[in-house]
Residue frames as qw, qx, qy, qz and C-alpha x, y, z in Angstrom:
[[0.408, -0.485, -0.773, -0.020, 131.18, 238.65, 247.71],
 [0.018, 0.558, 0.100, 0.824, 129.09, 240.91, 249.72],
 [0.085, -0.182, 0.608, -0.768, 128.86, 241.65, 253.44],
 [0.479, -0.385, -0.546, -0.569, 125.47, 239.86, 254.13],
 [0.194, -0.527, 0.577, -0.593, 125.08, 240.92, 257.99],
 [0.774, -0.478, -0.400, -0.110, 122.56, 239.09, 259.70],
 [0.703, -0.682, 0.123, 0.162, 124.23, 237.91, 262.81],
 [0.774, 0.422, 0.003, 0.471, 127.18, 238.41, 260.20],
 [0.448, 0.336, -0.232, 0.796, 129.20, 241.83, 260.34],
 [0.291, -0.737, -0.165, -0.588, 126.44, 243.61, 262.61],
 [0.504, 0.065, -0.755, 0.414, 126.96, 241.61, 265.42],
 [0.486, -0.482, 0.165, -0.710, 124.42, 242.83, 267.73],
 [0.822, -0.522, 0.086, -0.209, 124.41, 240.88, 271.25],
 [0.583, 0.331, -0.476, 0.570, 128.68, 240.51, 270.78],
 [0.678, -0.653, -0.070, 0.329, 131.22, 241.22, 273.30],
 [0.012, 0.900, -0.420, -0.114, 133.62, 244.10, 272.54],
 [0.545, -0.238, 0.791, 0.144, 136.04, 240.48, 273.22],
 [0.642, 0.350, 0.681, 0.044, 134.19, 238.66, 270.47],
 [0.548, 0.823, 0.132, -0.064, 133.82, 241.16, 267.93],
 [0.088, -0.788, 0.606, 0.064, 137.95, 241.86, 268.09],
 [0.691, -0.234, 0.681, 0.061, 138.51, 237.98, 268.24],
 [0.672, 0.512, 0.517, -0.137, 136.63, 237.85, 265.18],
 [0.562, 0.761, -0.151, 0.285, 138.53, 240.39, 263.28],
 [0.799, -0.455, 0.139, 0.367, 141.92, 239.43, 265.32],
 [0.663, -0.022, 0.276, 0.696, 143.71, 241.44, 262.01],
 [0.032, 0.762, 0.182, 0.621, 142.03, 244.74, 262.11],
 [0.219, -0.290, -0.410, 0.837, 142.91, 247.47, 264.88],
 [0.233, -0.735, -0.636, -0.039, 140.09, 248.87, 266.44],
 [0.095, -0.388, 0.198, -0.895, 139.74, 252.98, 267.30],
 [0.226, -0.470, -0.791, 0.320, 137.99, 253.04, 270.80],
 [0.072, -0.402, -0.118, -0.905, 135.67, 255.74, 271.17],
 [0.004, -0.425, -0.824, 0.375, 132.50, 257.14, 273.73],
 [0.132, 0.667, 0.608, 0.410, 129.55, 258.77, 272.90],
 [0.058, -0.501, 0.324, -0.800, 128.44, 262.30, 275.02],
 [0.693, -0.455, -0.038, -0.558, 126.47, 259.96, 276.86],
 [0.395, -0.555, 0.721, -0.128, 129.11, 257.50, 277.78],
 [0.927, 0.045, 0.212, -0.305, 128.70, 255.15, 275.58],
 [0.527, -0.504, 0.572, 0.375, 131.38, 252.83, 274.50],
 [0.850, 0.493, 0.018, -0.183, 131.85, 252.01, 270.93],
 [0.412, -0.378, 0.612, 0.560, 134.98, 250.53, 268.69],
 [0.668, 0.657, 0.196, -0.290, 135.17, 251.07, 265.38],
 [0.541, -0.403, 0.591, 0.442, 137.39, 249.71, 262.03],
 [0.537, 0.605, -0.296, -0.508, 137.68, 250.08, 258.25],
 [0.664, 0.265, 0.692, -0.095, 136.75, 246.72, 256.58],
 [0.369, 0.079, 0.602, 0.704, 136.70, 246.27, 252.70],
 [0.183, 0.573, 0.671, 0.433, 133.10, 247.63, 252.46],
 [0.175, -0.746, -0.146, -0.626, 133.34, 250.55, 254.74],
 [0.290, 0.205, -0.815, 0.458, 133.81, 251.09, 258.13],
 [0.533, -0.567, -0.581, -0.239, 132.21, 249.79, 260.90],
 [0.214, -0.480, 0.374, -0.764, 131.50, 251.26, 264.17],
 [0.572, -0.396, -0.718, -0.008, 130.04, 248.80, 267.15],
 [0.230, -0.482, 0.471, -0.702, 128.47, 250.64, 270.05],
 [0.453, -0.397, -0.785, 0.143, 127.60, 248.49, 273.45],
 [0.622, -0.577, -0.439, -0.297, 125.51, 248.67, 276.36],
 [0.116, 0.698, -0.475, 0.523, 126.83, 250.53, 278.75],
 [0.723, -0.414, 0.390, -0.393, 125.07, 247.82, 281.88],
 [0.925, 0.047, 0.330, -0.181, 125.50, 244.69, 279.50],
 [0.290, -0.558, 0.624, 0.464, 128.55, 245.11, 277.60],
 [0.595, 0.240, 0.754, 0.143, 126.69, 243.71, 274.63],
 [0.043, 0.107, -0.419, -0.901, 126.66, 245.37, 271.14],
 [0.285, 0.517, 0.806, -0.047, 123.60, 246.39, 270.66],
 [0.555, 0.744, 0.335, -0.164, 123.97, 248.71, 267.66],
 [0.664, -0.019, 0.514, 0.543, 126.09, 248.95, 264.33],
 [0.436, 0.854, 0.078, -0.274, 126.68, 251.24, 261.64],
 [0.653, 0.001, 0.419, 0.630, 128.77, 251.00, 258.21],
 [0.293, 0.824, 0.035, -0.484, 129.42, 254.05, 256.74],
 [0.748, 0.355, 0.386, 0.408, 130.21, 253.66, 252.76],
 [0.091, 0.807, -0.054, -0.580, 131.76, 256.25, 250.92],
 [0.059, -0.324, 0.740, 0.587, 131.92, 254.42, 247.56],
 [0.668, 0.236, 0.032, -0.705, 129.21, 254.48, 245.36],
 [0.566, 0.279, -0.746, -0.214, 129.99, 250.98, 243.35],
 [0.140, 0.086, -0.885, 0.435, 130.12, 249.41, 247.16],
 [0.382, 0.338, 0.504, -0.697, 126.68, 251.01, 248.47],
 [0.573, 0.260, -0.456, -0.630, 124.94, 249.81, 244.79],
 [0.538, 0.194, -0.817, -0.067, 126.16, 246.28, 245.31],
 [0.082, 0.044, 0.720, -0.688, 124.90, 246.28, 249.17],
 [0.510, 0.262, 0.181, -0.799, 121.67, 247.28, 248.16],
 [0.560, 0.290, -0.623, -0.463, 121.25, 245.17, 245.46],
 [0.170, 0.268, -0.904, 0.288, 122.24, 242.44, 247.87],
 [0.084, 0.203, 0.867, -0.447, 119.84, 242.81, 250.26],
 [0.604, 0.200, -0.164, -0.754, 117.17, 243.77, 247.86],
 [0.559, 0.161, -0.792, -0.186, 117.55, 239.61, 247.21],
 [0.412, -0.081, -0.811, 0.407, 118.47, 238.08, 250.49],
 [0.005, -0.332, -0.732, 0.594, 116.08, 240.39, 253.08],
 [0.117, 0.657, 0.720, 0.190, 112.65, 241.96, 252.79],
 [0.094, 0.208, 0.003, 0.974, 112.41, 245.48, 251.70],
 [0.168, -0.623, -0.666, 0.373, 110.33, 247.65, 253.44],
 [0.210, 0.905, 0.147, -0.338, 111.26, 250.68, 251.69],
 [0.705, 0.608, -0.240, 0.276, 114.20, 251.74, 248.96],
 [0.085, 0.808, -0.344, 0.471, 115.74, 252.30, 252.22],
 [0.523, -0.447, 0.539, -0.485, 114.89, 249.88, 254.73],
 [0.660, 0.161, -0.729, -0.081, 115.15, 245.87, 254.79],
 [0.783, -0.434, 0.067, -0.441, 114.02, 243.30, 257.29],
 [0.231, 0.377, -0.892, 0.094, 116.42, 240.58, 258.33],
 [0.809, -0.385, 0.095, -0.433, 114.92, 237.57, 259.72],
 [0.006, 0.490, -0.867, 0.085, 117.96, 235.34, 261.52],
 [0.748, -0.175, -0.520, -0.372, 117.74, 232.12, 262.05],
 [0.029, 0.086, -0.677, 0.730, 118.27, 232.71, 265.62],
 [0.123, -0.589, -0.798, -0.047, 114.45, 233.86, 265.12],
 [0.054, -0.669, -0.094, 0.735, 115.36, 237.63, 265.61],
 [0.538, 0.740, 0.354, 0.194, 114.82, 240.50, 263.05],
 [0.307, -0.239, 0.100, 0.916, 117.76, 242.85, 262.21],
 [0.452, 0.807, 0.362, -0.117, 116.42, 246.07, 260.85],
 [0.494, -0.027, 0.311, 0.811, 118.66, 247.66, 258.63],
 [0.255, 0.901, 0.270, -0.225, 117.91, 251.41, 257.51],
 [0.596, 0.131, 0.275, 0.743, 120.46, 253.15, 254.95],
 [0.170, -0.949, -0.193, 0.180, 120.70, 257.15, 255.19],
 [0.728, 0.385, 0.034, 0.566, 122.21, 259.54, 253.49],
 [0.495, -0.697, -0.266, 0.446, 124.74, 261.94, 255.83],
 [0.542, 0.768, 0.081, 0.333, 125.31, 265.34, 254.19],
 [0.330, -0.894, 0.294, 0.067, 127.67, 266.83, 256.46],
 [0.560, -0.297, 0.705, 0.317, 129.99, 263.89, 255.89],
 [0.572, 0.475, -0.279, -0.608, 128.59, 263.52, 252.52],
 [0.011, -0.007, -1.000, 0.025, 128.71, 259.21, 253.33],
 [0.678, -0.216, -0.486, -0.508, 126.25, 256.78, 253.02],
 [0.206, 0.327, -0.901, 0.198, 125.41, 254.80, 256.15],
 [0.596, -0.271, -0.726, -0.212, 124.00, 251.63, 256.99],
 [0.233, -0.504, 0.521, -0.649, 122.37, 251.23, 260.39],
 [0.630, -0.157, -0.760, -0.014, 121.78, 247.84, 262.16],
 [0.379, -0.184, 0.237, -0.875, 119.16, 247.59, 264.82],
 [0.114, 0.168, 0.961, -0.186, 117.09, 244.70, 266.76]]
């Protein structure tokens, strides 16, 4: 079964607290941007994730999975080709049923030579 984020793995508007509770059996790398932001970040079956917060509100308020397995980043896509509206071969629309929209953009990094997802309000 496949990672379908929504308010799922993206977690945007967590708590550093909450997003750890949640995966209570993965260890988290802590990291900061150059701008001081905080982030934490863990390897998951489909890739890892990275959560950065808000440096006033402590609230995640952006996400990124970076794949590096083509069979994984097919089956993602595929996914949300079903479950959200596409907007491009790259982009998809969540609509939650909070009543927010995740956007989700997918991008390919050649330095690293990874795929990765980005989640965004």
């Amino acid at each position: 079964m496949l990672p379908l984020v929504g308010k799922a793995q993206a977690h945007l508007g967590s708590t550093e607290e909450e997003i750890r509770e949640l995966y209570s059996e993965k260890t988290f790398e802590v990291g900061y941007t150059a701008e001081g932001e905080k982030y934490i970040s863990t390897f998951m079956f489909y890739g890892t994730f990275l959560y950065y917060f808000d440096k006033e509100t402590g609230f995640s308020n952006f996400c990124m999975q970076v794949i590096n397995e083509i069979p994984y980043l097919n089956g993602q896509v595929e996914a949300y080709n079903k479950k959200y509206v596409i907007v491009s071969d790259t982009e998809w629309k969540a609509y939650l049923e909070d009543g927010s929209i995740l956007k989700i953009k997918l991008d390919y990094n050649e330095e690293y030579e990874v795929y990765v997802f980005y989640y965004t309000n």
